[in-house]
C-alpha positions in Angstrom: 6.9 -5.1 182.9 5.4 -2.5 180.7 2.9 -3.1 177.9 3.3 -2.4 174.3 1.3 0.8 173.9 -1.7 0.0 171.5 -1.3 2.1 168.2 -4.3 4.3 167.9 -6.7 3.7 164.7 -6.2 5.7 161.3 -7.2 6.4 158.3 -5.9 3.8 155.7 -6.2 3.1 152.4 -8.2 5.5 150.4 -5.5 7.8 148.1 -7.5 8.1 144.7 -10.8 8.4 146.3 -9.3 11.0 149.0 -7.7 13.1 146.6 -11.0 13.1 144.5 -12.8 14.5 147.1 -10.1 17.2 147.9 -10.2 18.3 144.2 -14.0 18.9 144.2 -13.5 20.8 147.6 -10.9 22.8 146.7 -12.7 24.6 143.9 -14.9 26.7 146.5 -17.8 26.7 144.6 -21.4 25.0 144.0 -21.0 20.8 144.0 -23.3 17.7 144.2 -21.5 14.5 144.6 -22.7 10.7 144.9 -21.3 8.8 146.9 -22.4 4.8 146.7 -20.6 2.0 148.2 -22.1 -1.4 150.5 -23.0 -0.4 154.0 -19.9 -0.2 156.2 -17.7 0.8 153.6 -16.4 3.6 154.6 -18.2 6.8 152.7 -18.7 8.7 155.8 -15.6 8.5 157.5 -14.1 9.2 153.5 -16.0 12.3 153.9 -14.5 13.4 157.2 -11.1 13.1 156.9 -11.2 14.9 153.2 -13.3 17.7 155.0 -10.9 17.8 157.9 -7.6 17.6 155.6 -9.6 20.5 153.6 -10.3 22.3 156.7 -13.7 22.8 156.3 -15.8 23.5 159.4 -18.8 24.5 158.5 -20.6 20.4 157.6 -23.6 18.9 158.2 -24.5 15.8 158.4 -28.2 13.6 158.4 -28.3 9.8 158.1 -31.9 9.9 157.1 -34.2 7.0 158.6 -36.5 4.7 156.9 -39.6 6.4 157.7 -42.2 8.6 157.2 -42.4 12.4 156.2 -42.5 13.4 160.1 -40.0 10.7 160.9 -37.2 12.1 158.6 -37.8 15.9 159.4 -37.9 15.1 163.3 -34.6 13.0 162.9 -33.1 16.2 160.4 -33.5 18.6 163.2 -32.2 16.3 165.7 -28.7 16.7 163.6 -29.2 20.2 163.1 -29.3 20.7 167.0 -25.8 18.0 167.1 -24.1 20.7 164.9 -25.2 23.8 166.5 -27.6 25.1 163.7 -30.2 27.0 165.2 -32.7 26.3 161.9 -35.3 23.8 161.9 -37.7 22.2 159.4 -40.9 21.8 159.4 -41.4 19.8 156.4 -39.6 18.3 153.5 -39.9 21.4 151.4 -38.6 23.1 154.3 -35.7 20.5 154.4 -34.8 21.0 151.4 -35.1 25.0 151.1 -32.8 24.7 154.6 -30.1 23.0 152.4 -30.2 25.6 150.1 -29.8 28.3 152.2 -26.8 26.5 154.1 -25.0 25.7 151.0 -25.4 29.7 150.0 -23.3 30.4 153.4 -20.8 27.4 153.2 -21.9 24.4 154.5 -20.9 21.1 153.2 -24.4 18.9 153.6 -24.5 15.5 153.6 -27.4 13.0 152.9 -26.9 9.8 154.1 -28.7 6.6 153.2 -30.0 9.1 150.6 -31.6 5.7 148.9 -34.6 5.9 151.1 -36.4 9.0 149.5 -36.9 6.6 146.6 -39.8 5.4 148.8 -43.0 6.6 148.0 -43.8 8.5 150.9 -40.8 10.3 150.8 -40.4 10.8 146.8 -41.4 14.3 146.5 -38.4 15.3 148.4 -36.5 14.9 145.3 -38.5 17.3 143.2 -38.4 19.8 146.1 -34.8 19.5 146.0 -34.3 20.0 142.4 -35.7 23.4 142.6 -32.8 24.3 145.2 -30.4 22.7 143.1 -30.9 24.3 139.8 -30.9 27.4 141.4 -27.4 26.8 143.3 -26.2 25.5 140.1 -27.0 28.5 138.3 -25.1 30.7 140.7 -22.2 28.0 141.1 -19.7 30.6 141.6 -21.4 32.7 144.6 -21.9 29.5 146.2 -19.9 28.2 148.5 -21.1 25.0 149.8 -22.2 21.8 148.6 -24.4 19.0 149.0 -22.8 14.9 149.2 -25.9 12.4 148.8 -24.3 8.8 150.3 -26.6 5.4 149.4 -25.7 2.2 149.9 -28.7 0.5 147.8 -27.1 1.2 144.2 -30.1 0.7 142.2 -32.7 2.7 144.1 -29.8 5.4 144.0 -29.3 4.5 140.1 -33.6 5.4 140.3 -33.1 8.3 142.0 -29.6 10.4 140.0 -29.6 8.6 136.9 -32.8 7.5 135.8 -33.7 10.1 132.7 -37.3 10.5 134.4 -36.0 11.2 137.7 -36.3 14.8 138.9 -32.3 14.8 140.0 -31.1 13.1 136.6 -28.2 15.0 135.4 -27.8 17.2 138.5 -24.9 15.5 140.3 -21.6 17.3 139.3 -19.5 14.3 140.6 -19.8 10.6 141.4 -17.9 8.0 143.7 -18.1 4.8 143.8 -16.7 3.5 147.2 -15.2 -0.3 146.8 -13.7 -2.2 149.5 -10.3 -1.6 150.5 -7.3 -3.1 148.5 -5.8 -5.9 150.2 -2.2 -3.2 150.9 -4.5 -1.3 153.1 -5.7 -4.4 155.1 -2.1 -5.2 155.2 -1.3 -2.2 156.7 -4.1 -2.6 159.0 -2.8 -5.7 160.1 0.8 -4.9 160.0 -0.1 -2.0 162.6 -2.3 -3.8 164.5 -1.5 -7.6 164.7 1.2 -9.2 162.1 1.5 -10.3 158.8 1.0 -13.7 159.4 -1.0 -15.5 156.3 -3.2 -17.4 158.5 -4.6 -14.0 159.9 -4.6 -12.3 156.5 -7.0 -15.4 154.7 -9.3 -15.6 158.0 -9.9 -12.1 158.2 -10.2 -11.2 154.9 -12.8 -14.1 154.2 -15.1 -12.4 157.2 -14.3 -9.3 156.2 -12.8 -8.6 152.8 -12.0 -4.7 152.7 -14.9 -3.5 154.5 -13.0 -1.0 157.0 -15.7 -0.5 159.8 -15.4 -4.3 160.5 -11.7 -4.2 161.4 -12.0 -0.9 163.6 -14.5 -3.1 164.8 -12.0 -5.7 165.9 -9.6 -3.2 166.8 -11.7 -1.6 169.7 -12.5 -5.3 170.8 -8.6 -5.6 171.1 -8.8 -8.9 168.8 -6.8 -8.2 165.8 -3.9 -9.8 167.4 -5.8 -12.9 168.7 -6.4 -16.2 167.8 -9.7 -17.3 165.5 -11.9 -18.3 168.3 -11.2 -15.1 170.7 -11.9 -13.1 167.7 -15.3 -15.2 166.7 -16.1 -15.1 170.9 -15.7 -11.2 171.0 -17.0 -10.0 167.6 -19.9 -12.5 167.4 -20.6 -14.8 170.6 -20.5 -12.3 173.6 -23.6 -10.5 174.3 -21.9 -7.3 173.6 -20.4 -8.2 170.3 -20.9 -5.2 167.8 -20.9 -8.1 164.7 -24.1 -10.6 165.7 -26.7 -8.3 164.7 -24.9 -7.0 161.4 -26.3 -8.9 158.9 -29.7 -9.2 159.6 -30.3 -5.7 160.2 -28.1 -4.2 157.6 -28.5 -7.0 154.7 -30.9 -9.4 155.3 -34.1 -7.0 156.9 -35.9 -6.8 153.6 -35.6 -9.9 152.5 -37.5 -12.5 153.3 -39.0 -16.3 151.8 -37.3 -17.3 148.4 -34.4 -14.6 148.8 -33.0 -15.9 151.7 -33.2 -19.6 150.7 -31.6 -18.6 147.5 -28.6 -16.8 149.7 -28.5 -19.1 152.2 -27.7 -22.3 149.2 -25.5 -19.8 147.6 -23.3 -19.3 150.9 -23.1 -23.2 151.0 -22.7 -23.8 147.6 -20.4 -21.0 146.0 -20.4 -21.4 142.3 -23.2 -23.2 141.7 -25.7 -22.5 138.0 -28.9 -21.6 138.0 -30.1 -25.0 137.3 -28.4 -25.9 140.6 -31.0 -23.2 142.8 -33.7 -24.1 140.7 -33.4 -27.6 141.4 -32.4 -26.7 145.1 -35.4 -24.3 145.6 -38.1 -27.5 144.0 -36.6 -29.7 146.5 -37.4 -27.2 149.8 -40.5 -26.0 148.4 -41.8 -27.8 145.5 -41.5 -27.5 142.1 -43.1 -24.1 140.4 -42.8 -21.8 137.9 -39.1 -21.7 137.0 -38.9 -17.8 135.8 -39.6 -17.0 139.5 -35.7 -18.2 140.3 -34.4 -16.0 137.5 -36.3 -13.3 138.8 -35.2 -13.2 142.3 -31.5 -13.8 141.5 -32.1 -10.8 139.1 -33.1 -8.7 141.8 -30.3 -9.9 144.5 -27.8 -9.4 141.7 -29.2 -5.6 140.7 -31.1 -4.1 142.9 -29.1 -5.7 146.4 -26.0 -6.1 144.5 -26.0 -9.2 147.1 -24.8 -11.9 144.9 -22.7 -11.9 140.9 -23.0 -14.3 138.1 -19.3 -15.0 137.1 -18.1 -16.7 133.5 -15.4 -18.3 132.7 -12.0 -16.1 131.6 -12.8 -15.8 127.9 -16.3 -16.5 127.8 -18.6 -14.3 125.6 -21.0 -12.4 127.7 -24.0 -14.1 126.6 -22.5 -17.3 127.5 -24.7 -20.1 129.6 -22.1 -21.6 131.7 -21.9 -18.8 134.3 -21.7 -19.3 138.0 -23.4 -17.4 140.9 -21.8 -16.4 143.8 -22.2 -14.2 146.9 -20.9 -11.1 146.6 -20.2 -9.6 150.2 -17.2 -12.0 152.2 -19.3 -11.2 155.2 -22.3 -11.9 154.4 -21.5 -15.3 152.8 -19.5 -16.2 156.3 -22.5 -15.0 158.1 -25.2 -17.5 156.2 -22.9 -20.2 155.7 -21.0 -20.0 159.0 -22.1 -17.8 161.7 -25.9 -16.9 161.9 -27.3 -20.5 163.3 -24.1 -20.7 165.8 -24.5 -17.3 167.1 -28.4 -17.7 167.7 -28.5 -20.7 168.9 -25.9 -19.2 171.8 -28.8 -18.9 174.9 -29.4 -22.9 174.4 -25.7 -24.4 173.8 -22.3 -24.5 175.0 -20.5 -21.2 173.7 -17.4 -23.0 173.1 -18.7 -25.8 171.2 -21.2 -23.6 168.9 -17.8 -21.1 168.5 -15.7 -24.4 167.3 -18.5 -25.0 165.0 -18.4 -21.4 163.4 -14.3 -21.7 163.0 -15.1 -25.2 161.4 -17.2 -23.8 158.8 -15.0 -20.6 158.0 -12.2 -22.8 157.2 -14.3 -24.6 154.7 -15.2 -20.8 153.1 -11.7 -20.2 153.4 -10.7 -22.5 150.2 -13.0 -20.5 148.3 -11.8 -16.9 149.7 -7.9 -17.9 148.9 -8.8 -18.4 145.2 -10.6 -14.5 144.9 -7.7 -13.3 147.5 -5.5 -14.5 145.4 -6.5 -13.8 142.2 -6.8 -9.8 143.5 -3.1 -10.0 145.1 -2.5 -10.4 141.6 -4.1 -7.6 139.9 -2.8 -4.7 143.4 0.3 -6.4 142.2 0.4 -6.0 138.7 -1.2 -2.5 138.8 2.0 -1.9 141.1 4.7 -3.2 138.8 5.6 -5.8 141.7 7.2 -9.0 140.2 8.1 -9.9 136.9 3.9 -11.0 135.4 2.0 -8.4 134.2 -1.6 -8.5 133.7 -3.3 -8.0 130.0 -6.8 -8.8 132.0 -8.7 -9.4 134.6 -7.5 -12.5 136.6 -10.5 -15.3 136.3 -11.2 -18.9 136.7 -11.7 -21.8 133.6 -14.6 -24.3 133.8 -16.5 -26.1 130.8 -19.2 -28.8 130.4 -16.4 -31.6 129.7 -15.8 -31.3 134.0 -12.1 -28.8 133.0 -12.1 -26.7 135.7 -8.6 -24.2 136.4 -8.9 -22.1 139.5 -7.1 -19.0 138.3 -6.2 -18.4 134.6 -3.6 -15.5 133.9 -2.6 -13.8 130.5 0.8 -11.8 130.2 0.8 -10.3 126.5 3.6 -8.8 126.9 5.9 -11.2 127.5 3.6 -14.8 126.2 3.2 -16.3 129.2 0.1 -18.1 130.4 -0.3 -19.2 134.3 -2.3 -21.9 135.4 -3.0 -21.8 139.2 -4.5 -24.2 141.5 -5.5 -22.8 145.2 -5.4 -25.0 148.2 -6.4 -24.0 151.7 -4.3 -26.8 153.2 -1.0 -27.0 151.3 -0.2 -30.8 151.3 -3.0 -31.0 149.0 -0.8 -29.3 146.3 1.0 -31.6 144.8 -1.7 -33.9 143.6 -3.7 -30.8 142.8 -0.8 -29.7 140.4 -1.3 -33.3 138.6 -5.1 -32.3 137.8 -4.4 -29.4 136.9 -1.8 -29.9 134.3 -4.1 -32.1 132.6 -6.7 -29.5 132.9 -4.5 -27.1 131.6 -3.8 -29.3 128.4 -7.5 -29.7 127.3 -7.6 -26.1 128.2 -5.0 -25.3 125.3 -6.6 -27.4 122.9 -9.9 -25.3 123.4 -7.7 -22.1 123.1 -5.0 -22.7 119.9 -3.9 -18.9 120.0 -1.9 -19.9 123.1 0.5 -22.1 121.1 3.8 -20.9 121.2 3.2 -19.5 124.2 5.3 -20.4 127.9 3.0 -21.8 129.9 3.5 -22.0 133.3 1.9 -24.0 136.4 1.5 -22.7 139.9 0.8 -24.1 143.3 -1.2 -21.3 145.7 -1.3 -22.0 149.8 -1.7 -19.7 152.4 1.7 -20.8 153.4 4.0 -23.6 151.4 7.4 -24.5 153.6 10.3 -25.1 152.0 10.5 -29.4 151.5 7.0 -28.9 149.6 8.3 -26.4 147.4 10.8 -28.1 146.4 8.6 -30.9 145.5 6.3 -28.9 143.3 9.4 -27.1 141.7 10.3 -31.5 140.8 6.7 -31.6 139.3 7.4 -28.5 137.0 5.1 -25.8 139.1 5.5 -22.7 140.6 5.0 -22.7 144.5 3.3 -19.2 145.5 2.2 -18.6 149.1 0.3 -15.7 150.4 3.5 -14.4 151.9 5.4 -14.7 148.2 1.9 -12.9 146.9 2.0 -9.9 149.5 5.5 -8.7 149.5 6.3 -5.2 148.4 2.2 -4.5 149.5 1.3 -3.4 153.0 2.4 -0.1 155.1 
């Protein structure tokens, strides 16, 4: 019997971003773009498919290494022989005069990892290739070409384009921001790929989240299709897995000491305060000077953009009652989940180490239904799908008298207030809803402009069947399931 043909892998998701790009390439004349976004986001393969769609041939492209002045311009003429360009550097002032001169006949140029001339050795790069720049940029119309700069570190890439005392301040033209993907593109990755069941959805998206080199990655392991464990086994466990070296080498390689304790609590302890790591840290290494906690979780939060400090919907943004939390799905499964399984694999049992993993990923995955569902919301919204429509951004409730509402959500428009409680395992609902309606009432007191308003309860599970819905529907809620949350999004 024949086999189902695989479907071979696209481009998906993208439309604003794309048709930004195309718009700055269609005006055949002098640009400099930013382009920031997490590593594995997607900015290079953004790049190629608006260049190709734009038919542009003439590109080049460097991913420049974290090294020294001869380490970058040996690795710059490596590319340049790739692409067939018979020039070479010399130097960095060479580099950058080269990029001026290909920009003059056409080329497209682009920087990756850009982030890592912020480093001292490599610093004067920038002011070498400000002189190139002004001078393209003051014959904008006779040049054809263009230069992309790609970083993945936003605040050394904030240092080195935005910072008023930075040679490049005010010299980029044009600035993206690459995101993760929307949870419709997933769909459609998955929906191409695999199916739309909801278990799949919620397991990949809390490894993944919208990061789309990760499920290419699963793709060309042929895994998107199969259960948890094969995929765990073949992305993670197998001594070719593409995934077990991921986070150390792309997150977790400059940090070392306090950071990583403080992300390895946070990846077990999602929401907790800072009085929480301070306390946490004392305990593993002895008490200390507490200012040194608020400093690292100041530098994870803006210079690795690695973890967030949430507040409660309505707070003001001085408040004290905020919340820290892991930014990155994947990182977060890796510390909380993954890492000690996968290097502990040359001394245990693979199958019992990978039952471990998938233990601990179903614990993350309460936490990931509450920020999946709270963005199927907003795509939603944004779309006009279903009858609730956004005034804000979809957040959580907590206060010091122990209230705590997993998703709060404000329809202006038409006075209605949702209250939503997210469960991981369904039969947990019910009683759930009970807590949450008498959260939801000490909540209202707190916030008198809601009176008059409809106020209406809701009961989130990856899947709800029918005999429990009717239930919830007896105890006044809404029943909502990922599959109820997705429809009308996907391919």
């Amino acid at each position: 019997m024949p086999s189902t043909p695989v479907k071979p892998w696209a481009f998906y998701g993208r439309r604003p971003e794309l048709e930004q790009l195309e718009r700055v390439l269609a005006r055949g004349r002098w640009f400099s773009m930013q382009v920031s976004g997490r590593r594995r986001i997607g900015k290079t393969a953004l790049i190629q498919q608006a260049l190709q769609r734009a038919g542009i041939t003439r590109t080049l492209y460097i991913q420049i290494p974290d090294s020294d002045p001869a380490g970058v311009v040996a690795a710059c003429n490596g590319y340049l022989e790739t692409f067939g360009i018979a020039d070479r550097a010399d130097s960095l002032a060479g580099l950058a005069a080269l990029i001026g001169r290909l920009a003059r006949s056409g080329y497209v140029v682009a920087l990756d990892e850009f982030q890592y001339f912020h480093r001292k050795p490599l610093f004067d790069f920038c002011s070498l290739l400000q002189a190139e720049v002004d001078q393209l940029a003051a014959q904008a119309d006779q040049v054809a070409g263009g230069l992309i700069v790609l970083g993945s570190l936003h605040a050394e890439m904030t240092a080195l384009l935005e910072d008023r005392d930075a040679p490049l301040f005010n010299r980029v033209t044009d600035v993206l921001q690459l995101d993760h993907l929307d949870t419709a593109s997933v769909l459609e990755i998955l929906e191409t790929h695999a199916d739309r069941d909801p278990a799949r959805l919620l397991f990949f998206w809390n490894l993944f989240e919208g990061v789309p080199k990760f499920y290419r990655d699963a793709y060309e392991q042929g895994v998107l299709h199969a259960g948890r464990q094969e995929v765990l086994e073949r992305l993670f466990f197998a001594s070719s897995s593409p995934l077990r070296g991921e986070a150390d080498n792309w997150f977790l390689r400059e940090l070392r000491g306090r950071y990583d304790m403080i992300l390895q609590y946070l990846a077990a302890h999602p929401g907790c305060t800072n009085a929480d790591i301070t306390a946490a840290m004392a305990a593993l290494s002895g008490p200390g000077d507490e200012r040194q906690v608020g400093g690292y979780l100041k530098i994870l939060a803006e210079r690795y953009r690695m973890i967030e400090r949430r507040l409660p919907i309505f707070a003001r943004p001085n408040a004290r009652s905020g919340r820290y939390y892991i930014r990155d799905n994947f990182l977060r499964a890796w510390l909380h989940a993954l890492q000690r399984p996968v290097l502990s694999v040359a001394f245990r049992p693979m199958p019992e180490l990978i039952q471990q993993a998938d233990e601990r990923l179903q614990e993350s995955e309460g936490y990931a239904l509450e920020d999946l569902a709270a963005q199927l919301y907003e795509e939603r919204s944004r779309r006009g799908l279903g009858d609730f429509k956004l005034s804000q951004r979809i957040h959580g409730y907590w206060d010091r008298s122990d209230v705590e509402i997993d998703l709060v959500a404000v329809d202006e428009d038409s006075r209605r207030l949702r209250l939503a409680t997210c469960k991981r395992n369904p039969a947990r609902l019910p009683a759930a809803v009970h807590e949450l309606r008498r959260h939801g009432e000490r909540f209202l007191i707190a916030y008198r402009h809601f009176e008059g308003w409809r106020v209406e309860h809701v009961g989130i599970a990856p899947t709800i069947p029918a005999p429990l819905r009717t239930e919830l529907a007896g105890l006044g809620a809404l029943a909502q399931d990922l599959t109820d949350l997705t429809a009308g999004l996907g391919g």
